[in-house]
N, C-alpha and C positions, 0 to 999 in steps of 0.2 A: 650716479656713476658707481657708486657703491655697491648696487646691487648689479649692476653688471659683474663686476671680479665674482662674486660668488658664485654666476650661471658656470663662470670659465674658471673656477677651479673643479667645479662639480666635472664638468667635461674633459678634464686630465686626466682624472680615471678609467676614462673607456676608451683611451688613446692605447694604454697598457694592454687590455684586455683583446683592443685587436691586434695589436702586434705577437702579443700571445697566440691568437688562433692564424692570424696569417703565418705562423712559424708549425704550428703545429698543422695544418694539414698535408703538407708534402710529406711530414715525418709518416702519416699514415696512411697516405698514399705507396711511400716505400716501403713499410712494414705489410702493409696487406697488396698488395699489388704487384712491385718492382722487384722485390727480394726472391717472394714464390718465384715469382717465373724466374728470372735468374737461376736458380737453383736446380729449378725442372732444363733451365738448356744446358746447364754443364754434367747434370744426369747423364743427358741424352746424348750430348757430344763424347763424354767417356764412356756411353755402351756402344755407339757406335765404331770409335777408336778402337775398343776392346772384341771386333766380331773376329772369329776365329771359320777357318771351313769345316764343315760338319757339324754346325750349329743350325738347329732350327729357330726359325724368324719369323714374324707376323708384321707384313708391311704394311702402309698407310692405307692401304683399297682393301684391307681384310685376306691377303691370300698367306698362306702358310706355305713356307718354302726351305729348303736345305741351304747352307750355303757352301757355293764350289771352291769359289776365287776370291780372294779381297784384297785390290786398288787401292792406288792415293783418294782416288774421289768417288769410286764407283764397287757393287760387287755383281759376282753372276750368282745367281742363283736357280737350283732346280726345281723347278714347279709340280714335277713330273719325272716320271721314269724316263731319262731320255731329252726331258724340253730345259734344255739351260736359258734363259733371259737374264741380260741385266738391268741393272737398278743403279742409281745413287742411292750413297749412304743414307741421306735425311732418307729414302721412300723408309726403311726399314723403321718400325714403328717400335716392337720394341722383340728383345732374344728370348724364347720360350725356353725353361726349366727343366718341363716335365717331361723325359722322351719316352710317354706314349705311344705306342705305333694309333694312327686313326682308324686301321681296320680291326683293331678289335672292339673299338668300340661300337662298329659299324654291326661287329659278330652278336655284341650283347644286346644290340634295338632288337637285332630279330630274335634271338632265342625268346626273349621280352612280350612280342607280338603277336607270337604264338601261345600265350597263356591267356586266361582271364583273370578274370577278381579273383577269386577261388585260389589260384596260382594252378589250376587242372589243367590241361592241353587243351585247346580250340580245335574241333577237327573242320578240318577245311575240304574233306575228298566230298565232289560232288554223286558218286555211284551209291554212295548208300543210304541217300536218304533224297526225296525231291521237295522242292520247298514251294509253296504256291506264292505268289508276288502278288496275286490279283489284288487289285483295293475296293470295288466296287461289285455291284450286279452286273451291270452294263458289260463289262468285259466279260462276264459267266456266260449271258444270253449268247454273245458273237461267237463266242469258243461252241456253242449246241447247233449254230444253226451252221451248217455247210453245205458249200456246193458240190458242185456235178465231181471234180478234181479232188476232193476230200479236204477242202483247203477252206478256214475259217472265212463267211463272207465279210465284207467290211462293209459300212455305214454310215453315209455319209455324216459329219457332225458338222453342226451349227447351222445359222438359216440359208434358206435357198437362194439365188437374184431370180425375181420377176422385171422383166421388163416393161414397163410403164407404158399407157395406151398415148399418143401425143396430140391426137387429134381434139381431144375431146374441151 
């Protein structure tokens, strides 16, 4: 009986140790889980309280829009010159900063696209110069040999159908 008490004091100490970690996982469950998001909905609840008209917005589907009007629960906004839709608040995702217009950025892809490596101009006019596309022989011979109409013959490619004797 003796050596019984000593399995069961040895076993009192791990009694502690999970109550320790049974206490200690909610705590960081709430520190890394419950608290963040928390924090991110009252972000999001005070930008969206805080939308003003003539703010630009980027809402939950990706589109970028003006804002007209802003509701208890709802705003309109303009998609377009002209196209007002509305939204609930939550669609708006979050009020953009920088009031960039997006057509100039549109202005600087192309000035962009008309350069090379070099930064020299690309010229694109087709009158002054002609460019041959050909890849092969095959196309050279077709382009020499012409009909009666002056008009390159074509040739048939690939193989022929023979039809099969059935009798046999």
């Amino acid at each position: 009986m003796g050596s019984e008490m000593i399995l069961a004091e040895s076993a009192g100490g791990s009694g502690a140790f999970n109550l320790l970690l049974l206490l200690a996982v909610p705590l960081v469950f709430y520190f890394l889980l419950i608290r963040p998001q928390s924090k991110r909905r009252k972000e999001q609840m005070h930008m969206q309280n805080a939308m003003e008209p003539g703010a630009r917005v980027l809402t939950t589907s990706g589109m970028r829009a003006t804002i007209v009007e802003v509701d208890d629960d709802g705003v309109v906004l303009e998609i377009a010159d002209g196209v007002e839709v509305r939204f609930v608040k939550q669609a708006v995702m979050q009020v953009l900063k920088d009031e960039e217009p997006e057509d100039l950025d549109d202005e600087l892809d192309e000035e962009d696209g008309d350069r090379d490596e070099d930064g020299e101009g690309v010229d694109l006019d087709k009158n002054e110069s002609e460019v041959d596309l050909s890849k092969d022989e095959a196309a050279d011979e077709a382009a020499e040999t012409e009909d009666e109409d002056g008009e390159p013959e074509s040739k048939p490619k690939g193989k022929a159908k023979v039809k099969a004797d059935k009798t046999a």
